[in-house]
C-alpha positions as CSV (number, residue, x, y, z in Angstrom):
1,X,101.5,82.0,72.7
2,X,103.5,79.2,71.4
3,X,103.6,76.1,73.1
4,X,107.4,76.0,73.0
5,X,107.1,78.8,75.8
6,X,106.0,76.5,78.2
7,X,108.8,74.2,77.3
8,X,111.7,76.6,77.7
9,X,112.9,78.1,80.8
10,X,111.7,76.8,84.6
11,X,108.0,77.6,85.6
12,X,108.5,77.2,89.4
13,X,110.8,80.2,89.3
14,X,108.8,82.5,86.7
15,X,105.3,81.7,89.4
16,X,107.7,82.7,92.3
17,X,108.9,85.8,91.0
18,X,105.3,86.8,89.9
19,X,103.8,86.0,93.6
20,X,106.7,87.6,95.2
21,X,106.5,91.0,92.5
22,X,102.5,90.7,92.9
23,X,102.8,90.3,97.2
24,X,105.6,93.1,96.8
25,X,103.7,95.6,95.0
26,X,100.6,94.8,96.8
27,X,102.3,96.5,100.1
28,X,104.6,99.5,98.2
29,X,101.2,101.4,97.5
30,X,99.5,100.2,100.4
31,X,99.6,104.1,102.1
32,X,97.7,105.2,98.8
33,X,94.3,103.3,99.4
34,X,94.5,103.8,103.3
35,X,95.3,107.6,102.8
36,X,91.8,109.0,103.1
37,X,91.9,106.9,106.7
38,X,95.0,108.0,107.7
39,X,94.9,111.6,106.4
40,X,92.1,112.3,108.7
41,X,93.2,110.5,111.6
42,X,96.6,112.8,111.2
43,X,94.5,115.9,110.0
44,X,97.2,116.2,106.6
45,X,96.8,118.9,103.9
46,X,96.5,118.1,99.8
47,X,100.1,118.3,99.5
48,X,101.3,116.2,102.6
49,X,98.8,113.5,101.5
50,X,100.4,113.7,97.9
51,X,104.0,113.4,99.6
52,X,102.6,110.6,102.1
53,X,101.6,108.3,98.8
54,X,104.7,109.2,96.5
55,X,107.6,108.6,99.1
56,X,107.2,104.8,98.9
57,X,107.6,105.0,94.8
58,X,110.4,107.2,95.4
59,X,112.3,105.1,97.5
60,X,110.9,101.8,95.8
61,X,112.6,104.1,93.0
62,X,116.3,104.6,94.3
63,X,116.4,101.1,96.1
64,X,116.1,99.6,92.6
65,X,119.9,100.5,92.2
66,X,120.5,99.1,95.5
67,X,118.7,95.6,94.4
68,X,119.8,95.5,91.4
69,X,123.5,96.0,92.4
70,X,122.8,92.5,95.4
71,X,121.2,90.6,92.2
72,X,124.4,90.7,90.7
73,X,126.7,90.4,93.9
74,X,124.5,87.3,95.5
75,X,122.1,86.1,92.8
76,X,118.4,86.9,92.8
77,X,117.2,84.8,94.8
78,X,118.9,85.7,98.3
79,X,118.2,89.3,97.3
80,X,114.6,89.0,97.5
81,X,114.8,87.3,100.5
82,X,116.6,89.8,101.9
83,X,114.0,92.5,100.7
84,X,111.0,90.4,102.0
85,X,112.4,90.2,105.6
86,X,113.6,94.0,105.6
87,X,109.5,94.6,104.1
88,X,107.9,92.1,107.1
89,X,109.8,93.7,109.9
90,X,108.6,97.2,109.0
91,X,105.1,96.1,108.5
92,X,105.6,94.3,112.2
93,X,107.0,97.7,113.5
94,X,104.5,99.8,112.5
95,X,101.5,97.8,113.3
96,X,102.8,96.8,116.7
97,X,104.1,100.1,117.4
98,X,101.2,102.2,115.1
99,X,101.9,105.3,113.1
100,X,101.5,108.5,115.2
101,X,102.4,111.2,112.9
102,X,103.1,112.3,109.3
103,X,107.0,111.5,109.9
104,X,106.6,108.0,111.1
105,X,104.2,107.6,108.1
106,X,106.8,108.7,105.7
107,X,109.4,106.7,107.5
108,X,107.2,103.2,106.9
109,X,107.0,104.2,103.5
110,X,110.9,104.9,103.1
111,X,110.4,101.0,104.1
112,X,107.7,99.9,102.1
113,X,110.2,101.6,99.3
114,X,112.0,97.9,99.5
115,X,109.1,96.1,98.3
116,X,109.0,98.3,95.2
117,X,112.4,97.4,94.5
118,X,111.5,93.9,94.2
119,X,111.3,94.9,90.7
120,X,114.9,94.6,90.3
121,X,114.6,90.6,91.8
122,X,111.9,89.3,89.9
123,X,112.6,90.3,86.5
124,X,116.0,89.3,86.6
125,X,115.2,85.8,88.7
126,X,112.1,84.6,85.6
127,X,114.5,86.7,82.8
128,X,117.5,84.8,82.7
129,X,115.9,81.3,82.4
130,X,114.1,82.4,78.6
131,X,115.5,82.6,75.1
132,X,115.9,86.1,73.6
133,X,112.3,85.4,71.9
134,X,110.2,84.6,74.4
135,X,111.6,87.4,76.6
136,X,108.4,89.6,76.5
137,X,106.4,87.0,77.2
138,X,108.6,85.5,80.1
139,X,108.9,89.0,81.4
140,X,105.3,90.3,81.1
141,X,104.4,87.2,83.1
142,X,106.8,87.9,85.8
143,X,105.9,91.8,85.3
144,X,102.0,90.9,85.7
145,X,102.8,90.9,89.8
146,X,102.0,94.7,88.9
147,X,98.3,92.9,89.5
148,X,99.4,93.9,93.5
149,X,98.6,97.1,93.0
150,X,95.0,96.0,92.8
151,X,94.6,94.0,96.0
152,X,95.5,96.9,97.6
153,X,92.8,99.3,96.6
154,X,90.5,96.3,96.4
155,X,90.4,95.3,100.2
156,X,92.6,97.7,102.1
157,X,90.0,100.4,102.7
158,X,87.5,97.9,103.6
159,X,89.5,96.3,106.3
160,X,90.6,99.5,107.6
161,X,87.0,100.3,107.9
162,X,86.4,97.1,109.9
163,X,89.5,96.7,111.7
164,X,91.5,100.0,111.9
165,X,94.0,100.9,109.5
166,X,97.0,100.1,111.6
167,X,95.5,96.9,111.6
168,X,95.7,96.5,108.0
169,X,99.4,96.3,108.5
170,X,99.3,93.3,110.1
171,X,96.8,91.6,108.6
172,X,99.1,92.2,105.4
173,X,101.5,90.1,107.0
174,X,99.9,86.9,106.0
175,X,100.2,86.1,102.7
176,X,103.6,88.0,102.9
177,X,104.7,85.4,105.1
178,X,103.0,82.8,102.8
179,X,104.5,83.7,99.7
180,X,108.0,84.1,101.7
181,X,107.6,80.3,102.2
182,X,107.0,79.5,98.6
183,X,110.0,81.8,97.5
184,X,111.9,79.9,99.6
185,X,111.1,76.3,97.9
186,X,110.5,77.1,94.5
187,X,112.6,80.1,93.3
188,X,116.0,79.1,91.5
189,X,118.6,81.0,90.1
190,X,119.6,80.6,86.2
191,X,123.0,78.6,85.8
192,X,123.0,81.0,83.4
193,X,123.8,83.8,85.1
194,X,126.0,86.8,83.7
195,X,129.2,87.5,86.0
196,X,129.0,90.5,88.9
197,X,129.4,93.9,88.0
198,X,131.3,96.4,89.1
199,X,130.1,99.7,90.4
200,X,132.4,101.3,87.3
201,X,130.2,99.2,85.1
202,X,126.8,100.3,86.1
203,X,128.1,103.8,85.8
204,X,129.6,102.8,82.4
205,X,126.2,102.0,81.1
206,X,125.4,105.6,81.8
207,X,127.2,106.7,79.0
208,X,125.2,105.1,76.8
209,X,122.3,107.6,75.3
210,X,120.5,104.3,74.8
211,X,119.7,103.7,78.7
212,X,118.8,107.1,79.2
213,X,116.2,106.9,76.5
214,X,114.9,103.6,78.2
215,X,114.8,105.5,81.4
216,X,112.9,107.9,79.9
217,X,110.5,106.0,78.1
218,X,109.7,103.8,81.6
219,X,109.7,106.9,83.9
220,X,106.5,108.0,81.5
221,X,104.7,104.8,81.3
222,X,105.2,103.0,84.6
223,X,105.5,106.2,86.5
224,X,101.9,107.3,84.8
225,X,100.5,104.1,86.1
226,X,102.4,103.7,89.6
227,X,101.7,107.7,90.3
228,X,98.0,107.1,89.2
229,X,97.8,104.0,91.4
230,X,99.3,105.6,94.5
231,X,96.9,108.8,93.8
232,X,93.5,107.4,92.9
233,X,91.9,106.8,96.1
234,X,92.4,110.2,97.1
235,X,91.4,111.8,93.7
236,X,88.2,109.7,93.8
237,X,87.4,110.5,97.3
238,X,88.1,114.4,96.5
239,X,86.5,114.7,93.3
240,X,83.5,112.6,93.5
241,X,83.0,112.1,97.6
242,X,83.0,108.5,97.6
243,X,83.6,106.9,100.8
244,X,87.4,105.1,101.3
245,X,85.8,101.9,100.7
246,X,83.6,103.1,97.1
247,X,87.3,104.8,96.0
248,X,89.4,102.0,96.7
249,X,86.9,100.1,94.5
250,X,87.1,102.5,91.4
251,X,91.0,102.5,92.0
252,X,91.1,99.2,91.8
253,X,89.4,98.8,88.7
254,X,91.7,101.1,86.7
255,X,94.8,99.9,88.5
256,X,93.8,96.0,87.1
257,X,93.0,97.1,83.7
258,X,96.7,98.3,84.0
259,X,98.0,95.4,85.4
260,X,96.7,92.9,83.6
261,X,97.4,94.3,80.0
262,X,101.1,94.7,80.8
263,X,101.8,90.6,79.6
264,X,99.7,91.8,76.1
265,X,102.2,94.5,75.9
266,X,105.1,92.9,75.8
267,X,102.8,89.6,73.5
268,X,101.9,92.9,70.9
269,X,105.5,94.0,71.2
270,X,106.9,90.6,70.8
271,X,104.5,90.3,67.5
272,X,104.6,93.9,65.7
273,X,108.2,95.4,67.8
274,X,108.3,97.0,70.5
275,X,108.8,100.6,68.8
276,X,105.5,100.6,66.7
277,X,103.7,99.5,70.1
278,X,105.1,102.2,72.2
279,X,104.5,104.9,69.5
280,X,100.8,103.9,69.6
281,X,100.5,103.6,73.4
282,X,102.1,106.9,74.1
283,X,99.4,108.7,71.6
284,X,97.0,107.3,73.2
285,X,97.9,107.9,76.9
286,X,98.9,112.0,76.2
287,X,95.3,112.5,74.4
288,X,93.7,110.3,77.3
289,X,95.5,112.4,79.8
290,X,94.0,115.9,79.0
291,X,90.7,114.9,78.7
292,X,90.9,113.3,82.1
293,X,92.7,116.9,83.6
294,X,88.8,118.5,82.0
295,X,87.6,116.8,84.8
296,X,84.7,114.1,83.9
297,X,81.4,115.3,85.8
298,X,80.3,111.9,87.2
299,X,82.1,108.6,88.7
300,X,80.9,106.4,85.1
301,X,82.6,108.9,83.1
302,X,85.6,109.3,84.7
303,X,86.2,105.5,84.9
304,X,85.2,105.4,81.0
305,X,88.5,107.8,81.1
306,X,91.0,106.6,84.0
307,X,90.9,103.3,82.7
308,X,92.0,103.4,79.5
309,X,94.3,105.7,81.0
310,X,95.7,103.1,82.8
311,X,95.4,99.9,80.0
312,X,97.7,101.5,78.0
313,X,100.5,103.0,80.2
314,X,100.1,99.1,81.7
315,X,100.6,98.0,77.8
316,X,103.7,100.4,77.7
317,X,105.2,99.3,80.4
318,X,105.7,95.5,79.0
319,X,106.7,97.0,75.5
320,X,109.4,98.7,76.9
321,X,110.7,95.3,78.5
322,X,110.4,93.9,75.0
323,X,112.9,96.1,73.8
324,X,115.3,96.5,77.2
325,X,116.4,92.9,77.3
326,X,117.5,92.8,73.4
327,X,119.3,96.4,73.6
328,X,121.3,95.3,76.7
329,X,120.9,91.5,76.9
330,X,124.2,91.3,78.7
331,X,123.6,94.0,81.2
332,X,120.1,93.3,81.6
333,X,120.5,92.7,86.0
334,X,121.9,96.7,85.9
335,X,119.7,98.2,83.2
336,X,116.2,96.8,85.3
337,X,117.6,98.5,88.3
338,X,118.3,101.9,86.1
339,X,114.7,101.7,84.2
340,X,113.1,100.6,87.1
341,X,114.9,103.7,89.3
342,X,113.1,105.7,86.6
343,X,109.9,104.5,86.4
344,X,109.8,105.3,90.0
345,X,110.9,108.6,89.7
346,X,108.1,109.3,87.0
347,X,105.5,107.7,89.8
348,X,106.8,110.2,92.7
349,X,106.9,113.1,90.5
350,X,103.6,112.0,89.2
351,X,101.6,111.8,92.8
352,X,103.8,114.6,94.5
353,X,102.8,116.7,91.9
354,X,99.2,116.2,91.6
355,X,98.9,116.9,95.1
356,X,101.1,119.9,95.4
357,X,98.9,121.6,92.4
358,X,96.1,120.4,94.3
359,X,97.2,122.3,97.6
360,X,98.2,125.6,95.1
361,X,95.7,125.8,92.5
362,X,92.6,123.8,94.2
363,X,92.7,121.4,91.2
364,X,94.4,118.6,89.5
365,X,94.5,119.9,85.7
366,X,98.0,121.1,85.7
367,X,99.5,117.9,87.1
368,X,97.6,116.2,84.5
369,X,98.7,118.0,81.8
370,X,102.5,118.0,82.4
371,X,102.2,114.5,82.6
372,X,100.2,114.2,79.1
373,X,103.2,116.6,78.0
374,X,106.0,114.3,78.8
375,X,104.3,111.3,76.5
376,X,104.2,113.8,73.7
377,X,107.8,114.1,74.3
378,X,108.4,110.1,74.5
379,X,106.8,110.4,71.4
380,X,109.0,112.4,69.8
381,X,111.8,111.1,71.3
382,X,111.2,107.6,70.0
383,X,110.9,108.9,66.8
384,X,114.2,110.2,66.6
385,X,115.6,107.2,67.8
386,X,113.8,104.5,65.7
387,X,115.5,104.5,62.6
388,X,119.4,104.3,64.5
389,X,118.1,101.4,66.5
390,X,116.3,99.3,63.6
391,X,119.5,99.4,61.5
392,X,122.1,98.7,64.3
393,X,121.2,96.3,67.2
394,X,117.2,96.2,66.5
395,X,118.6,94.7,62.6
396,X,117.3,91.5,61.5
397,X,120.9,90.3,61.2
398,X,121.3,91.4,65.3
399,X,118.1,89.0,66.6
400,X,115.5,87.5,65.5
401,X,113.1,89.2,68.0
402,X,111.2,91.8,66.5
403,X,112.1,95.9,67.2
């Protein structure tokens, strides 16, 4: 990494986003590692467990749009305040109140949806402060707070165990409230700001094949690795009988290798283009993909599978956001809400699926394989597109960041 990094844009604000993305995404899957708890205490079938998990990614999913549309209207910064509030008052409700039933468990995770669109805040808030070339960087940084994910498999079964999992709600409350405070200081907005959008300009972007392909692309690698993180604890626990605890463990461990390869993404992306690292991460995850739906017949060797699995959707994930900002520099607040809507949507599709095949077929192969399908098709689809997009914006005469 270049020194000159460190030099450009403002480091209080790229740390702030991260702890704010990372504190964010710590609580959006927090129903996945507690659902073994809470799907006995509410006696829930395979399928209403998968739809328990997958509603917070969807609705982390749509409210994306909703984000991404304030970042524009009243800069970043007061729209992830405004998301951290709405997130610590749910969190209050439900642990004061306690979940009774499978609709006030989806209802906190409609809720929990707003921490997942903290997404559309943070990238935005560390984005516009960096150069064109040190975009993947900036953003893989900023994109690391994916590293959430992790604390939430890593101690939320265990506290359940000791405290209740209603509990866990509250005790999730304090370094929300912590990091809240250091938002509050720290985090600037760019002077540099583009101007508000309309909402004829969002849907103007629409028209343009290339954010549907960027859509596409992120619904395949960050939905594989959001679906996989909501989903794990339970596919552990089902598979292998480990105890909440022993599969929030395991979870963890594939959910960090994903997490903390995303900045080497975009760093890889940044240094051979973000085309030729995508191409090589989505081989690699559809092979990866059906030899984890064979089912591995111990723990070791299904975590000599899953994490890979997870490494290089997390890889994907910061290659694509090499690419976004250069396609779409000027509409970059709009076009993180859109790819980040449809990385979501991959993720609900993704853990609602595996546990609706679950319930129907009494296994998780077909889910599996769909999945390893659709990065077949990213393949191909990248392929068609890589040519067009090297010789027009992705030229060397367009930027000097490479495609």
């Amino acid at each position: 990494m270049q020194k000159s990094f460190w030099q450009a844009g403002h480091k209080p604000t790229l740390f702030s986003a991260f702890l704010y993305f990372d504190l964010s995404f710590m609580v959006w899957v927090l129903l996945g590692p507690l659902a073994v708890q809470i799907a006995t205490d509410l006696v829930l079938s395979p399928a209403q467990k998968g739809l328990m998990v997958a509603t917070p990614v969807l609705a982390g999913a749509l409210l994306r749009i909703v984000m991404g549309v304030l970042v524009d209207q009243i800069k970043p910064k007061m729209a992830g305040l405004i998301g951290q509030l709405i997130v610590i008052s749910a969190l209050a409700t439900a642990w004061l109140h306690g979940i009774q039933n499978f609709q006030q468990a989806l209802l906190l995770g409609m809720f929990l949806g707003v921490a997942g669109a903290s997404f559309a805040v943070a990238l935005p808030l560390a984005s516009r402060w960096y150069p064109p070339e040190h975009q993947g960087t900036a953003l893989g940084i900023a994109g690391a707070g994916n590293s959430g994910t992790v604390f939430a498999a890593l101690f939320a079964p265990g506290l359940a165990v000791a405290f209740g999992w209603n509990n866990v709600f509250g005790l999730a409350l304090i370094p929300l409230l912590m990091v809240l405070v250091v938002y509050m200081i720290y985090a600037k907005d760019s002077p540099d700001a583009p101007p508000a959008k309309s909402l004829s300009q969002y849907l103007a972007i629409l028209k343009d094949k290339d954010a549907w392909w960027f859509m596409f692309f992120y619904s395949v690698t960050f939905g594989g690795f959001v679906g996989l993180a909501s989903s794990l604890t339970i596919y552990f626990n089902d598979l292998y009988h480990l105890g909440p605890v022993v599969a929030g463990y395991a979870t963890a461990a594939c959910v960090f290798a994903g997490s903390l390869v995303r900045p080497i993404g975009g760093y890889i992306a940044d240094r051979i283009g973000g085309i030729r690292t995508l191409l090589l991460m989505y081989g690699l995850a559809s092979v990866l993909l059906v030899i984890m739906s064979l089912g591995q017949p111990s723990l070791t060797s299904a975590l000599l599978v899953t994490v890979p699995v997870m490494a290089v959707l997390g890889m994907g994930n910061g290659a694509v956001f090499q690419l976004v900002p250069q396609r779409f520099r000027k509409e970059i607040g709009v076009m993180t809400g859109l790819v980040g809507m449809a990385g979501g949507i991959g993720g609900f599709y993704l853990a609602a699926s595996l546990g609706w095949f679950k319930q129907m077929t009494g296994s998780y192969q077909i889910g599996l394989l769909i999945f390893s399908g659709l990065a077949v098709l990213a393949i191909l689809g990248l392929t068609g597109v890589k040519n067009r997009w090297r010789t027009t914006w992705g030229s060397a005469a367009a930027t000097s960041a490479k495609v």
